[in-house]
C-alpha positions, -999 to 999 in steps of 0.1 A, spaced: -512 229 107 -515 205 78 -548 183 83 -542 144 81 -551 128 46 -563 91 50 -552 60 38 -568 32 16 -556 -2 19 -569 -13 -16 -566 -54 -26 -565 -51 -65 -577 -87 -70 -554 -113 -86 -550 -89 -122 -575 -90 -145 -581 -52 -143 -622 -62 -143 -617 -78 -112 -609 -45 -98 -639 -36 -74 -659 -7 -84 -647 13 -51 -611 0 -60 -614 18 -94 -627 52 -79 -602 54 -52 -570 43 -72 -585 77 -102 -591 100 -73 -557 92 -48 -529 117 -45 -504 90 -42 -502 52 -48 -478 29 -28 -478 1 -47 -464 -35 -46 -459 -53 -82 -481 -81 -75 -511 -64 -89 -495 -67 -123 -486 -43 -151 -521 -36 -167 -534 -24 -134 -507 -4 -127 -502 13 -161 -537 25 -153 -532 46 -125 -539 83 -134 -506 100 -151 -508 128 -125 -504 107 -91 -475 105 -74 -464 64 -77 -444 49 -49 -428 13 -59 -430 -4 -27 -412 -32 -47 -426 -68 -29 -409 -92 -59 -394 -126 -40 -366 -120 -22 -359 -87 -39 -377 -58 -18 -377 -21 -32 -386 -10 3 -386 -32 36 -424 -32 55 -412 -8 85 -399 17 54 -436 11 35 -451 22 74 -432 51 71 -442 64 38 -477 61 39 -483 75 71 -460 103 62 -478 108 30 -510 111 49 -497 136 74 -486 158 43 -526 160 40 -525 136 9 -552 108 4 -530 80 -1 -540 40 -16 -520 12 1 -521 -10 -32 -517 -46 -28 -527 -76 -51 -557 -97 -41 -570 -92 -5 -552 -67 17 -561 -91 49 -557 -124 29 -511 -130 38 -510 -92 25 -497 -74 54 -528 -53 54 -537 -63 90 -503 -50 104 -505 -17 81 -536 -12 99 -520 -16 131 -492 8 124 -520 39 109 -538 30 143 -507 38 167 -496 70 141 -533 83 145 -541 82 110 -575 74 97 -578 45 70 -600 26 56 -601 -10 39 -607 -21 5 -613 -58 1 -602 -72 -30 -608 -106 -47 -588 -131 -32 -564 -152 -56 -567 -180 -33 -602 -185 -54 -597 -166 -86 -564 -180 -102 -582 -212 -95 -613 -206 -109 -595 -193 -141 -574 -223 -148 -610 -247 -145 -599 -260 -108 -634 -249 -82 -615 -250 -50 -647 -267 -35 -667 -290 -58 -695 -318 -44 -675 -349 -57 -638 -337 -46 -636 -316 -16 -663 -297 11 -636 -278 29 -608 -252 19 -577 -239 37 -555 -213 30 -517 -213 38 -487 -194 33 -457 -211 13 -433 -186 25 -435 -181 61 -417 -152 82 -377 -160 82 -375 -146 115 -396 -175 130 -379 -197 152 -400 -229 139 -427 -234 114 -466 -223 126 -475 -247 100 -493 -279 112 -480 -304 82 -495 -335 99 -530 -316 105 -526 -307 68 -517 -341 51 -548 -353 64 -567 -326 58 -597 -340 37 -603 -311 12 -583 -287 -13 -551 -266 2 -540 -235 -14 -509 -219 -9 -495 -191 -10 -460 -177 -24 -450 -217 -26 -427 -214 -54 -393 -207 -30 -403 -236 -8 -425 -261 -30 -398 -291 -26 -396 -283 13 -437 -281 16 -446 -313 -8 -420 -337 12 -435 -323 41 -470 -333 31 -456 -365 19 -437 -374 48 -463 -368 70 -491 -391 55 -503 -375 23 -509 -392 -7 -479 -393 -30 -504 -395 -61 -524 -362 -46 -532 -339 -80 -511 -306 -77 -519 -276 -100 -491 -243 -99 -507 -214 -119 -483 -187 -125 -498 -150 -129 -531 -161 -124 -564 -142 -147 -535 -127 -166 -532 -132 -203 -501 -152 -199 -513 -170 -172 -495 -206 -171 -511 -239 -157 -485 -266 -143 -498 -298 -134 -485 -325 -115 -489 -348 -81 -470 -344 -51 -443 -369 -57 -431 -349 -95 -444 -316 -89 -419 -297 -77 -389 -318 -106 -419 -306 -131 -420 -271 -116 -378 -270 -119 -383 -284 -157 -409 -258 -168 -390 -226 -146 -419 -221 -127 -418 -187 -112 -434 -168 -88 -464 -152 -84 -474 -186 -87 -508 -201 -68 -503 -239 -58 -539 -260 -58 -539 -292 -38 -561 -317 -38 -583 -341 -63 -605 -306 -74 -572 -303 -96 -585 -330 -121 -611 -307 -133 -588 -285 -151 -585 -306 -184 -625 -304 -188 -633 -268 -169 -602 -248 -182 -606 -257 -219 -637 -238 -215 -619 -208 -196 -596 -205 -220 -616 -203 -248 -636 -174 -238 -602 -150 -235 
């Protein structure tokens, strides 16, 4: 009888292959198998080892390679061939990666598995474009939302009036699909039309691309420029420190 491999649920970080962790690095050289999603970007990916077995679990916008219950089914079979197997996902695995309900489906097939953390984008695209989510003078609080929520929902579990007058910077998540719905939401439920709005497309990335606007034009600018996704969406008055911080950032690349 075959003994169980284990799975890694590995966050790559946003994809500047330095921001891999250390642990990310060993475990990606050392797996028998990869199952991977493209958000980690194609300099991370082009340096996984020639000799594993690569599994595209495809995750572009509204264009999956696999669906999630066909991803459950290939790592845990993967594992039960006796095969160490790493769950790739960009940024966080637990940060609107799906990670949590992998977990839950290795936990219910008896498999053992362990998590990788990985550098959230939520704070790293930011940080590379010259926007500090938190900053003394703009904003002492942070929150984190999804742009994209599950279809299947019958209503929204986002809280837009809680969020328009939220007093602090809002980053969201897969927002390019829904940024027109989500900025008249804000709008129409109290925010500021003049709010500062960064989008940042393929964040750390060489051809990273900073969008700016406010809440009124950003989603006409966004249609203007062809914004596409992966794209991170920064909210909130920390935006205005891109012209003098991201100067800087970009300088040193």
């Amino acid at each position: 009888m075959t003994k169980n491999g284990k799975v890694y649920l590995v966050g790559s970080g946003p994809g500047d292959p330095e921001l891999l962790t250390l642990k990310a690095r060993r475990l990606i050289d050392s797996a028998d198998v990869v199952v991977y999603d493209q958000l980690p970007g194609k300099m991370i990916l082009d340096s996984i080892p020639a000799g594993t077995e690569k599994i595209d679990a495809g995750k572009h916008a509204g264009d999956h390679t696999l669906r999630q219950d066909e991803i459950n089914e290939v790592i845990i079979g993967k594992a039960r061939e006796g095969k160490n197997v790493v769950r790739l996902k960009g940024g966080d695995p637990y940060m609107f990666g799906r990670g949590g309900e992998e977990a839950q489906e290795l936990i219910e097939a008896g498999i053992e598995f362990e998590i990788v953390p990985g550098i959230t984008s939520a704070i790293a695209v930011p940080a590379y474009a010259g926007i500090p989510v938190t900053h003394r003078d703009h904003a002492s609080m942070v929150t984190f939302i999804t742009g994209h929520e599950d279809p299947t929902k019958d209503e929204s579990a986002l809280d837009w009036e809680t969020l328009a007058k939220f007093d602090g910077t809002i980053v969201v998540f897969m927002g390019v699909k829904m940024l027109e719905n989500n900025v008249s939401e804000l709008i129409k439920n109290g925010k500021d039309p003049q709010t500062p709005v960064a989008l940042i497309e393929r964040g750390t990335r060489p051809d990273q691309r900073v969008t700016i606007g406010v809440l009124e034009n950003i989603a006409s600018i966004a249609k203007e420029k062809n914004v596409k996704a992966p794209a991170i969406t920064v909210i909130g008055t920390v935006v205005k420190l891109h012209d003098e911080l991201g100067e800087q950032i970009l300088s040193d690349w």
